[in-house]
C-alpha positions as a Markdown table, in Angstrom:
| # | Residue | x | y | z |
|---|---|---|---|---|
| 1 | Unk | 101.4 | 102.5 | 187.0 |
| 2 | Unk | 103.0 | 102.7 | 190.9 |
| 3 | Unk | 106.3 | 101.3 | 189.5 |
| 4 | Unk | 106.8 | 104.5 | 187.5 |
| 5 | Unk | 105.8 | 107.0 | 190.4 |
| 6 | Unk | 107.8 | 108.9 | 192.3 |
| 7 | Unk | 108.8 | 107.0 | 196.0 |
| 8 | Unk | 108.5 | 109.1 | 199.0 |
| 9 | Unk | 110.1 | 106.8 | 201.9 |
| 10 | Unk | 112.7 | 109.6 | 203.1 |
| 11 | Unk | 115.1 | 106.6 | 203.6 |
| 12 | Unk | 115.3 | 105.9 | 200.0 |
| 13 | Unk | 114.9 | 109.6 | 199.1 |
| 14 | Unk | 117.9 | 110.8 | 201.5 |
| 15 | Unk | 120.0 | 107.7 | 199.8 |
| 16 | Unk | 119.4 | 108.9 | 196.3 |
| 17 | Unk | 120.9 | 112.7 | 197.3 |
| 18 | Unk | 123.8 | 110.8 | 198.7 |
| 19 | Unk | 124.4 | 108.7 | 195.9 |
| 20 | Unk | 123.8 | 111.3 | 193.4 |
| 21 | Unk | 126.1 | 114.0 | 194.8 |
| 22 | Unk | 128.9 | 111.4 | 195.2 |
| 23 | Unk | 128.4 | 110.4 | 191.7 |
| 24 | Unk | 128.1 | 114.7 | 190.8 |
| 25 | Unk | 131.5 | 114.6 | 192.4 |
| 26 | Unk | 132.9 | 111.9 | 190.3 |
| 27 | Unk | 131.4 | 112.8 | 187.2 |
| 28 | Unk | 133.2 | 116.5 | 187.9 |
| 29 | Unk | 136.3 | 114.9 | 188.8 |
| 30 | Unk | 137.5 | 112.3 | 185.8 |
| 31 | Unk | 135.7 | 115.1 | 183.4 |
| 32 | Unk | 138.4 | 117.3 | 184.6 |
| 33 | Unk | 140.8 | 115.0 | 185.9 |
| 34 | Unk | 143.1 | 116.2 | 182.6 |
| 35 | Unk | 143.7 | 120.0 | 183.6 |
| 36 | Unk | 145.6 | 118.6 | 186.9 |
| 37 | Unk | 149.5 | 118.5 | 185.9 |
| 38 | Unk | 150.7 | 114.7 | 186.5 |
| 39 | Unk | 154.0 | 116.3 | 187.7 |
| 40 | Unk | 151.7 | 118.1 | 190.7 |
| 41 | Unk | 150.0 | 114.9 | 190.9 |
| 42 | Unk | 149.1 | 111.5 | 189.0 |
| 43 | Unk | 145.5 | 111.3 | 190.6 |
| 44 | Unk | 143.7 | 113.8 | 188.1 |
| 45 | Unk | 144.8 | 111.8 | 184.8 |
| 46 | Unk | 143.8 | 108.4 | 186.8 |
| 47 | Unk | 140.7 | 109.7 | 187.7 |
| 48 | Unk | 140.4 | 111.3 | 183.6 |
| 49 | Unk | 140.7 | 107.5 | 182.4 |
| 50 | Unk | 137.8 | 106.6 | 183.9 |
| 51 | Unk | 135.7 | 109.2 | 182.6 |
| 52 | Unk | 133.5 | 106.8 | 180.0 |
| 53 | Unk | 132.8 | 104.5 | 182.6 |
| 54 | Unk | 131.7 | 107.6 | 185.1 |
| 55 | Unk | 129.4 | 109.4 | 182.5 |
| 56 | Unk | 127.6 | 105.8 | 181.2 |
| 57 | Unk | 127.0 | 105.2 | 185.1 |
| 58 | Unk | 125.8 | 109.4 | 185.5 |
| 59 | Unk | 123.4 | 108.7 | 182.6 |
| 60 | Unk | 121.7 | 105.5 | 184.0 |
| 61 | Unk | 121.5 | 107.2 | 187.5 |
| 62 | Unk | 119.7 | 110.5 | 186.2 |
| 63 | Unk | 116.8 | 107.8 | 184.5 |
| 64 | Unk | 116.4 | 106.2 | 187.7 |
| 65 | Unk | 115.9 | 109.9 | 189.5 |
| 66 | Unk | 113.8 | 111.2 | 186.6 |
| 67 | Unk | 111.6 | 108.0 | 187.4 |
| 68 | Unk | 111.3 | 107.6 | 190.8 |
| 69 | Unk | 113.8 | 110.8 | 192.6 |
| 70 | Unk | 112.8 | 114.1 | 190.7 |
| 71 | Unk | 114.1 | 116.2 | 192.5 |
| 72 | Unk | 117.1 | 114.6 | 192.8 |
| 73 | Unk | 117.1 | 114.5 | 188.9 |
| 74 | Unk | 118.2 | 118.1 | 188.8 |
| 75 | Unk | 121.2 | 117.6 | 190.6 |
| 76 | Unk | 122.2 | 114.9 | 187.7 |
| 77 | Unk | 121.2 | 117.1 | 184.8 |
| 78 | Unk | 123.4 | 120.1 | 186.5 |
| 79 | Unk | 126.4 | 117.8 | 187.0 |
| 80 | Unk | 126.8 | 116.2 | 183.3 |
| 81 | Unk | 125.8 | 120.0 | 182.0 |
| 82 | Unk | 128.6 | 121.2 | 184.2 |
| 83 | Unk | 130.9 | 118.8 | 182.0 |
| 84 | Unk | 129.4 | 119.3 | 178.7 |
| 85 | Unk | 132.6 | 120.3 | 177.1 |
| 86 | Unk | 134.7 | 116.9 | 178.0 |
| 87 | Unk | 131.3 | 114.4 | 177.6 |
| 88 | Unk | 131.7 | 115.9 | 173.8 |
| 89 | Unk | 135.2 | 116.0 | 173.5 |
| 90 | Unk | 134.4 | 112.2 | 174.1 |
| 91 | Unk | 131.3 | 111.4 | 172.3 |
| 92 | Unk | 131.1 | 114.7 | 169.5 |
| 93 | Unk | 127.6 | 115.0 | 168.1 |
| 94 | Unk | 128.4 | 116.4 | 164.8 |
| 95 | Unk | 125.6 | 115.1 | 163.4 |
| 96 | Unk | 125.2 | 118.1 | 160.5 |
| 97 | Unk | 128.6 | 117.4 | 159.4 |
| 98 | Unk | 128.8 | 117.1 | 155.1 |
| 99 | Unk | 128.2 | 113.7 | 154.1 |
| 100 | Unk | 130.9 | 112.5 | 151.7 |
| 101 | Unk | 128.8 | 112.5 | 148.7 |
| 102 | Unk | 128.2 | 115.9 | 149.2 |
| 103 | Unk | 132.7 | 116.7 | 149.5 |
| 104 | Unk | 132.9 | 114.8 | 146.5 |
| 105 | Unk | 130.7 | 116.8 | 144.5 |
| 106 | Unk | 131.8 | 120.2 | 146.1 |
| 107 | Unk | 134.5 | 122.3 | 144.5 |
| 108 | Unk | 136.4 | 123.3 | 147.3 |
| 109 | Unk | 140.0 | 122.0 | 148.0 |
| 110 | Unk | 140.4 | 118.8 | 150.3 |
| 111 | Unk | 143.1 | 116.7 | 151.8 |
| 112 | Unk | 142.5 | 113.1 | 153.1 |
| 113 | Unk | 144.8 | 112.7 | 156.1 |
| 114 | Unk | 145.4 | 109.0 | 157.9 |
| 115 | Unk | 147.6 | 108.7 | 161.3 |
| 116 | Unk | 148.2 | 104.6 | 161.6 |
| 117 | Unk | 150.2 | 103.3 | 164.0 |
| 118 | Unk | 150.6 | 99.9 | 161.9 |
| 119 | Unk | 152.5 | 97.4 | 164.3 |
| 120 | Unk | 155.5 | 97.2 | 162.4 |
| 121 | Unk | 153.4 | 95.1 | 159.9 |
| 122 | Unk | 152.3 | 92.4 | 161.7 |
| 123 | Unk | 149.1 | 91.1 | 161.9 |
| 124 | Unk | 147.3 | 91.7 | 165.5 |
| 125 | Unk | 144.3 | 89.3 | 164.8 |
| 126 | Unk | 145.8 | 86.0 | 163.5 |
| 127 | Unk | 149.3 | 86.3 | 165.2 |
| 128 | Unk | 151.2 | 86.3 | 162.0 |
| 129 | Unk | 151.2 | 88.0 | 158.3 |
| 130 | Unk | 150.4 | 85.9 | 155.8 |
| 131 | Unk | 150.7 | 87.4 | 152.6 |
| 132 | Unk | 148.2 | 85.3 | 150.2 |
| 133 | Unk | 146.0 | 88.7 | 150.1 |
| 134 | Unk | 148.9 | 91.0 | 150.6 |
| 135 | Unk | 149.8 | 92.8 | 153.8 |
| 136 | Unk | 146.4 | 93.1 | 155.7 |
| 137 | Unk | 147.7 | 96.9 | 156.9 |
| 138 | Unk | 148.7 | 98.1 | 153.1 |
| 139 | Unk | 146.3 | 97.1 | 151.4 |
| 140 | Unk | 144.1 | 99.1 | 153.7 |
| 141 | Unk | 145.8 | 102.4 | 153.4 |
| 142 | Unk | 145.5 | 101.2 | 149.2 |
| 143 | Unk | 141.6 | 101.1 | 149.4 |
| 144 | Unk | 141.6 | 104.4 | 151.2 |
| 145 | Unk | 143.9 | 106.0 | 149.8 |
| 146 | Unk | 144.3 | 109.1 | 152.0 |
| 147 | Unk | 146.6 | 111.7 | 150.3 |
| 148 | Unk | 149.1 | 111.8 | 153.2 |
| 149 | Unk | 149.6 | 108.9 | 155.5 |
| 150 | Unk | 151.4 | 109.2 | 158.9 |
| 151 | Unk | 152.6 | 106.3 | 160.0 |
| 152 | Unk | 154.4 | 105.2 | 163.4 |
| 153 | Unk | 156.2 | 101.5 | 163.8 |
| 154 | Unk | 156.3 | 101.3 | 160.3 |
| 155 | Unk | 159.8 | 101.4 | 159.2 |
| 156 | Unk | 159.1 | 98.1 | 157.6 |
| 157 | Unk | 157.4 | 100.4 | 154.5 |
| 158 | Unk | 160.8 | 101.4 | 153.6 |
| 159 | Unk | 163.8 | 99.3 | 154.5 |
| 160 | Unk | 163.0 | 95.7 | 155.2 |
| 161 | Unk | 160.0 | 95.5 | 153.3 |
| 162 | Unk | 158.8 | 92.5 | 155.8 |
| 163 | Unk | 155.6 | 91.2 | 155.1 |
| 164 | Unk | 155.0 | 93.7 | 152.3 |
| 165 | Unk | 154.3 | 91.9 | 148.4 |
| 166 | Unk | 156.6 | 93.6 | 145.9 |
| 167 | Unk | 153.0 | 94.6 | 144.3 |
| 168 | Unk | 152.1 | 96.5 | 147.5 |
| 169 | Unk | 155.8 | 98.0 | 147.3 |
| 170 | Unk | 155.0 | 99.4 | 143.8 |
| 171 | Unk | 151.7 | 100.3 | 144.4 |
| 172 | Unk | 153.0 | 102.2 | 147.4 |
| 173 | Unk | 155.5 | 104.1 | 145.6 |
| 174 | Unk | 153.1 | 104.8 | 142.7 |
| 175 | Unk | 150.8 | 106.7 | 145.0 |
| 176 | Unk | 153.3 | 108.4 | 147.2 |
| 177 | Unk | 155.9 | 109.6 | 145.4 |
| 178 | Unk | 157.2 | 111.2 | 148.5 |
| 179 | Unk | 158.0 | 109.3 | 151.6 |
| 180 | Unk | 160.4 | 109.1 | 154.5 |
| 181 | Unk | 160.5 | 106.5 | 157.6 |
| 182 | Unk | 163.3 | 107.1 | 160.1 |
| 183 | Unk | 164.6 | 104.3 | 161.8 |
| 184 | Unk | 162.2 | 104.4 | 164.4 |
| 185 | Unk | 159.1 | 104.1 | 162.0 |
| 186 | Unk | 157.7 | 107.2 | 162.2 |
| 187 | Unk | 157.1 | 108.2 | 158.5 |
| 188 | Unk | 154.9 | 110.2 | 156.4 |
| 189 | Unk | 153.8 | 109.4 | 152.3 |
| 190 | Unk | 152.4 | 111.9 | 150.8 |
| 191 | Unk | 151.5 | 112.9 | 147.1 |
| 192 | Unk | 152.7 | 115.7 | 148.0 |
| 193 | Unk | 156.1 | 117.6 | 148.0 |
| 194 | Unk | 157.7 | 117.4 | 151.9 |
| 195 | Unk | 160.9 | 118.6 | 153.2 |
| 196 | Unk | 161.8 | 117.1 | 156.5 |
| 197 | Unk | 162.8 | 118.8 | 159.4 |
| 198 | Unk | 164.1 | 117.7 | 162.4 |
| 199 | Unk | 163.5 | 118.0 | 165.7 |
| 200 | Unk | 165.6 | 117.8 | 169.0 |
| 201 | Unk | 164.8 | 116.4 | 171.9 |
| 202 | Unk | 166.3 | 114.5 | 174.6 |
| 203 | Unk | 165.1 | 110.9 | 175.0 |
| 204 | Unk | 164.6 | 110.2 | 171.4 |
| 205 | Unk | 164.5 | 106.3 | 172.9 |
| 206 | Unk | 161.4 | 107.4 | 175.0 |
| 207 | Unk | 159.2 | 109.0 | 172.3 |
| 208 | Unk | 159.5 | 110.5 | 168.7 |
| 209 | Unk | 159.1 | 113.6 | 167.1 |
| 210 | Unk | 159.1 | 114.1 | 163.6 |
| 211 | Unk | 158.5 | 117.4 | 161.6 |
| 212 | Unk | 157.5 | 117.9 | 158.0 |
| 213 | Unk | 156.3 | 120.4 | 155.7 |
| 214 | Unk | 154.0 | 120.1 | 152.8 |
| 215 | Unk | 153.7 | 121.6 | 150.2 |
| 216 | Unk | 149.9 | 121.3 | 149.1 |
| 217 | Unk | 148.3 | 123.1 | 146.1 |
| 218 | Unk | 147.4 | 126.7 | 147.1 |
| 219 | Unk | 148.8 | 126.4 | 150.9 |
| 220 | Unk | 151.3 | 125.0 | 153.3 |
| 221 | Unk | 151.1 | 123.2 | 156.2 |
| 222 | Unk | 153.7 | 121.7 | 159.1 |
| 223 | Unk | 152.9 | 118.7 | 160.3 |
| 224 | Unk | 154.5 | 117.2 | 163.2 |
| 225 | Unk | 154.1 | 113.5 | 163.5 |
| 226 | Unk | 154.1 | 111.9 | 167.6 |
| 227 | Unk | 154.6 | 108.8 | 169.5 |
| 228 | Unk | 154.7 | 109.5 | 172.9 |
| 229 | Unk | 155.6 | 107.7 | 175.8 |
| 230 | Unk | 153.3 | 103.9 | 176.5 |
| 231 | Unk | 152.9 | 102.3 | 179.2 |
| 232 | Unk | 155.3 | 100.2 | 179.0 |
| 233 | Unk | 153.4 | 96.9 | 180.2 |
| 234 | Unk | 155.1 | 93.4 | 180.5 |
| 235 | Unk | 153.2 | 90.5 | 179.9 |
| 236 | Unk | 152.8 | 89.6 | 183.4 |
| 237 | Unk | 151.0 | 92.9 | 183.5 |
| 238 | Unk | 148.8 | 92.6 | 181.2 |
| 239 | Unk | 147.9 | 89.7 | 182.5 |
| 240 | Unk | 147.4 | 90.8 | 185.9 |
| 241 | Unk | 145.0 | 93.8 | 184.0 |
| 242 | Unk | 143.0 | 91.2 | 182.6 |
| 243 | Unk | 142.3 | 89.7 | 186.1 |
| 244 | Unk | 141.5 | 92.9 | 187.2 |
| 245 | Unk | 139.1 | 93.2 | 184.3 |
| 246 | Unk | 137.7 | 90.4 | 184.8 |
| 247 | Unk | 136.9 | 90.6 | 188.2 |
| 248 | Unk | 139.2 | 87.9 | 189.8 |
| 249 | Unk | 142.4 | 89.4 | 191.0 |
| 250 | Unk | 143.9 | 89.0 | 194.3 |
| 251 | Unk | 146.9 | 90.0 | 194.2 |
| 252 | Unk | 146.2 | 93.6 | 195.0 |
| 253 | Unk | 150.1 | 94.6 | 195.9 |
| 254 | Unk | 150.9 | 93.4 | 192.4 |
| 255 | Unk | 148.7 | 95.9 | 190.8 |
| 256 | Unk | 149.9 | 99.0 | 193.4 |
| 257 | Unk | 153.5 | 98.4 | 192.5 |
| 258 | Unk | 153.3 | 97.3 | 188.5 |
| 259 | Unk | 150.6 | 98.9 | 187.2 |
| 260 | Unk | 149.7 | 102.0 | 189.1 |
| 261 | Unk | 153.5 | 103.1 | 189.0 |
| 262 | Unk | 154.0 | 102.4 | 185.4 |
| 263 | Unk | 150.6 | 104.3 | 184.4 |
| 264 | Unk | 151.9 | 107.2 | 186.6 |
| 265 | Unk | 155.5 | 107.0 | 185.3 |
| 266 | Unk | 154.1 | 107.7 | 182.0 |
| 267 | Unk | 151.6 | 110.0 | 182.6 |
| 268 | Unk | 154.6 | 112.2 | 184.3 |
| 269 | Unk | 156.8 | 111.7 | 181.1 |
| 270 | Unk | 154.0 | 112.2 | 178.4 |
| 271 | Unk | 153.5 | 115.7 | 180.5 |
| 272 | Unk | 157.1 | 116.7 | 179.8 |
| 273 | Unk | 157.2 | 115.3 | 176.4 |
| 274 | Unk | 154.1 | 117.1 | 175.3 |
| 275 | Unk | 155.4 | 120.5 | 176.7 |
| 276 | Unk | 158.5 | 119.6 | 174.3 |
| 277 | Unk | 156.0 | 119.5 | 171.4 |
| 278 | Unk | 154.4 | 122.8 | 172.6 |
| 279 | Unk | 157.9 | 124.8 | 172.7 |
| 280 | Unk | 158.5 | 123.7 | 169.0 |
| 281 | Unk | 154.8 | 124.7 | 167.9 |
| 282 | Unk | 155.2 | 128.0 | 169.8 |
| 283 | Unk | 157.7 | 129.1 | 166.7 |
| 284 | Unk | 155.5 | 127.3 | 163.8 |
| 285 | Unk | 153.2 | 130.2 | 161.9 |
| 286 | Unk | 150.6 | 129.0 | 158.9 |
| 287 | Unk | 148.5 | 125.7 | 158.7 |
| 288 | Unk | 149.5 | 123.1 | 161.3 |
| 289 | Unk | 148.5 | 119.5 | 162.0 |
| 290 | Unk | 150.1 | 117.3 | 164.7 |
| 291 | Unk | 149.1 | 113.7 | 164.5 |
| 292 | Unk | 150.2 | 110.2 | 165.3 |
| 293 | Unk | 149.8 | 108.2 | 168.5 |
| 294 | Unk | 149.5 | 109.9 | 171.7 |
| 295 | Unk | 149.1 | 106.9 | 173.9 |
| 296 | Unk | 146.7 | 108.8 | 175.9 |
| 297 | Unk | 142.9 | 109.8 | 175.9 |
| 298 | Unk | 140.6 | 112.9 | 175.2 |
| 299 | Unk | 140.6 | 115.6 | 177.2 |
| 300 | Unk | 144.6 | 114.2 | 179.1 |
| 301 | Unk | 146.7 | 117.1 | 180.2 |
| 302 | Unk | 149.4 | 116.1 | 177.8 |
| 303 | Unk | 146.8 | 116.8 | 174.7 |
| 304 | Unk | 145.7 | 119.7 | 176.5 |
| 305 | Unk | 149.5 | 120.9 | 176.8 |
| 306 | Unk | 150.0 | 120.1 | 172.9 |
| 307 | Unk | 146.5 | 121.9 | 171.9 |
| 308 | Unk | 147.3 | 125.2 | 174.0 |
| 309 | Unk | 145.2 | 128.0 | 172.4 |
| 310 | Unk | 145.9 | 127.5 | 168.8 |
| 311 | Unk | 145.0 | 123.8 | 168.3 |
| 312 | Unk | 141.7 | 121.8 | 167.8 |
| 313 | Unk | 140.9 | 118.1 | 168.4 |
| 314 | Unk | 139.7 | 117.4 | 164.9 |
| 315 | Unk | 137.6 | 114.6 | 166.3 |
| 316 | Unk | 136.1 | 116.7 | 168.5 |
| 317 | Unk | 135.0 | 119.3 | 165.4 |
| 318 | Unk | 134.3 | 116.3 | 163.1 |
| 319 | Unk | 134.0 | 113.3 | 164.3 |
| 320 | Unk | 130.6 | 111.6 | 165.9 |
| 321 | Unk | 130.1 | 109.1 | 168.7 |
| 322 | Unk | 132.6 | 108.0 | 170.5 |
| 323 | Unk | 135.8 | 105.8 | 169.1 |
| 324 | Unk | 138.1 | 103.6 | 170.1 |
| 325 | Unk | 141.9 | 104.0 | 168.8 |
| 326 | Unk | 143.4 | 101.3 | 169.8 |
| 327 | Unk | 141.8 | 97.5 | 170.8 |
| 328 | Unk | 144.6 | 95.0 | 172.3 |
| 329 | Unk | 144.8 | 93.9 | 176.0 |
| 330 | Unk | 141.5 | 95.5 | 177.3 |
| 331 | Unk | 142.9 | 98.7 | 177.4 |
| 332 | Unk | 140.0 | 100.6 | 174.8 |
| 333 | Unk | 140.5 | 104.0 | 174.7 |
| 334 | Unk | 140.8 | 106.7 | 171.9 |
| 335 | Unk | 144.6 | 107.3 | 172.2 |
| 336 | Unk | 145.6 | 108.4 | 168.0 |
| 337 | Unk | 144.9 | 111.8 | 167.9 |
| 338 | Unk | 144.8 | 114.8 | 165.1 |
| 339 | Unk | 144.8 | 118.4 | 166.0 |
| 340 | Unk | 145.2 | 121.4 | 163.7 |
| 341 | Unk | 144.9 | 124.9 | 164.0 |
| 342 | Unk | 146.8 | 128.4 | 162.7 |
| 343 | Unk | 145.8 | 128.5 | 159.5 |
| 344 | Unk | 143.4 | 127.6 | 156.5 |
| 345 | Unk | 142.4 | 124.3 | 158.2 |
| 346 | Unk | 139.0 | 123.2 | 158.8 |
| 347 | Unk | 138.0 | 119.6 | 159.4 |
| 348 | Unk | 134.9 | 118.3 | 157.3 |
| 349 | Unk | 134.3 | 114.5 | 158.4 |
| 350 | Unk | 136.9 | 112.6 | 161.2 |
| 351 | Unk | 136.4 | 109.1 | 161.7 |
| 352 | Unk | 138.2 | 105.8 | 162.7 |
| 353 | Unk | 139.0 | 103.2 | 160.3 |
| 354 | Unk | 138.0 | 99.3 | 161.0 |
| 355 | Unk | 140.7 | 97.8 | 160.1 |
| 356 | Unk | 141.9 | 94.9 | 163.0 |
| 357 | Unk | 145.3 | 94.1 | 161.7 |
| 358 | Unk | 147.1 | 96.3 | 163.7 |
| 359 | Unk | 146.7 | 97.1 | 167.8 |
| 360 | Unk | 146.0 | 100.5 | 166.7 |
| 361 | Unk | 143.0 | 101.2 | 164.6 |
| 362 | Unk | 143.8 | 104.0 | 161.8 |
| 363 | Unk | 142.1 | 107.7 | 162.2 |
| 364 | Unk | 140.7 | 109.7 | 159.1 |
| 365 | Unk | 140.2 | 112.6 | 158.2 |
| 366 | Unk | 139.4 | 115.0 | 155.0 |
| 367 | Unk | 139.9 | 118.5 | 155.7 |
| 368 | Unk | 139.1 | 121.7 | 153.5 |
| 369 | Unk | 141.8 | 124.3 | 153.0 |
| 370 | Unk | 139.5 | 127.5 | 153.0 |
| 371 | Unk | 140.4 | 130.3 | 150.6 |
């Protein structure tokens, strides 16, 4: 069929190389946009949160040049092979990873580990908790039952008990017999034994840090449990986002001053907070995890900074597809993270959880402790 063959008007054909490399360019750019310091400059992690959009835009443009610009189609296939490594840090392919029948039946020690930032109990899709069902959130965590759980805005779990059913309370208790919540919710429950240690830092107000170690059958591991630094947003901008988003706003002054200096601001104060992180894990030997919300994507510099050379994105070794974290105000991006590395760790099946209750959907994931 002509439609399908190749054109040949040099117009078209000269186009296609521009519009292509510019696109090369782009691709290279938000794929990388994370190694660039945001102290040095904000502009690499902007460009790094536009990254999905880039590649889903580089993959349509190398099936229009492998139909009608081949040799143009190289210059595609060389770009997204040139970021290989952050297209599957987003999207992992682990397609030969153990299917869950198969853990079950194996022999080999596992540990089912959940990092939910749960709202402070509310629930996200109808506004408010009704309890006729019990809490939306809990009974979640129940049916899944992951055999630690660390939790951030959830001091709810332990002091208030809002919009928790005293069943919930005592089914809660009955299956962690060890938990902790500090008064900024950031808690861990655990069937396990945990002594908590604490760590300093300056702006405890900003973001948290918490540091535990458990005590699991055969092996030990630390586990520090994050919130860094959001975005801050009011609800003027959000709503100026969701013009944006929607292809309607005007007010483009607004959106230089509001939202570009608050995504900035943060960006710079997630890259100090996450070198705070990295000092403390610099002195930790043996199995370590650090999980929780990040409030930033794949691939940022301030997971990056956390990672250094002894961590892994469990997602990344584990996980398949890509997956959204968290799914209020438009803003869909993987931002709860787990990472482990130093010791007997190794990740057998990573995935997100569906549950819509909270902003933040929960992450999963069941790790083998190798002998």
């Amino acid at each position: 069929m002509t439609l399908f063959r190749p054109v040949k008007n040099p117009i078209l054909r000269a186009c296609a190389w521009l519009v292509t490399l510019v696109m090369a360019i782009a691709l290279v750019v938000s794929a990388y946009g994370g190694t660039v310091n945001p102290l040095v400059s904000p502009l690499g992690a902007v460009a790094a949160m536009f990254f999905p959009f880039v590649l889903v835009l580089s993959l349509l443009l190398l099936i229009i040049n492998i139909i009608w610009f081949r040799k143009t189609a190289i210059l595609s296939g060389l770009s997204l092979m040139a970021c290989a490594g952050p297209i599957l840090t987003y999207c992992p392919l682990n397609i030969f990873r153990p299917s869950m029948a198969s853990i079950e039946k194996s022999h080999s020690q596992t540990i089912k580990v959940m990092t939910y930032n749960m709202l402070n109990l509310d629930d996200f899709t109808k506004g408010a908790c009704s309890l006729d069902a019990g809490n939306p959130t809990v009974n979640f965590v129940l049916a899944e039952r992951p055999d630690i759980l660390l939790s951030q805005e959830s001091e709810q779990l332990v002091t208030t008990k809002k919009n928790i059913t005293p069943q919930q309370q005592q089914l809660l208790q009955q299956l962690y017999p060890y938990r902790h919540v500090n008064a900024r919710g950031m808690g861990i429950h655990s069937r396990y034994p945990v002594e908590i240690e604490r760590v300093e830092h300056n702006d405890r107000w900003l973001y948290d840090v918490e540091r535990y170690k458990v005590y699991l059958p055969g092996d030990t591991v630390t586990i520090f449990n994050v919130h860094l630094q959001s975005l801050g947003l009011t609800d003027g901008d959000k709503a100026v986002y969701h013009e944006i988003t929607s292809g309607v706003a005007e007010d483009m002054s607004t959106i230089r001053k509001s939202l570009i200096h608050k995504l900035t601001d943060a960006f710079r104060k997630r890259a100090i907070q996450a070198q705070v992180v990295r000092d403390v894990l610099d002195s930790v030997s043996g199995s370590v995890m650090v999980c929780g919300d990040f409030n930033d994507i794949p691939g940022c510099y301030a997971l990056r900074t956390i990672e250094g050379n002894t961590l892994k994105d469990a997602y990344r070794q584990a996980g398949i597809g890509p997956a959204i974290t968290y799914h209020a105000d438009r803003f869909y991006f993987r931002i709860d993270h787990i990472l482990y590395g130093g010791g007997r760790l190794k990740p057998l099946r990573v995935w997100r959880g569906d549950n819509p209750s909270s902003d933040h959907y929960p992450l999963i994931a069941i790790f083998e402790i190798e002998e």
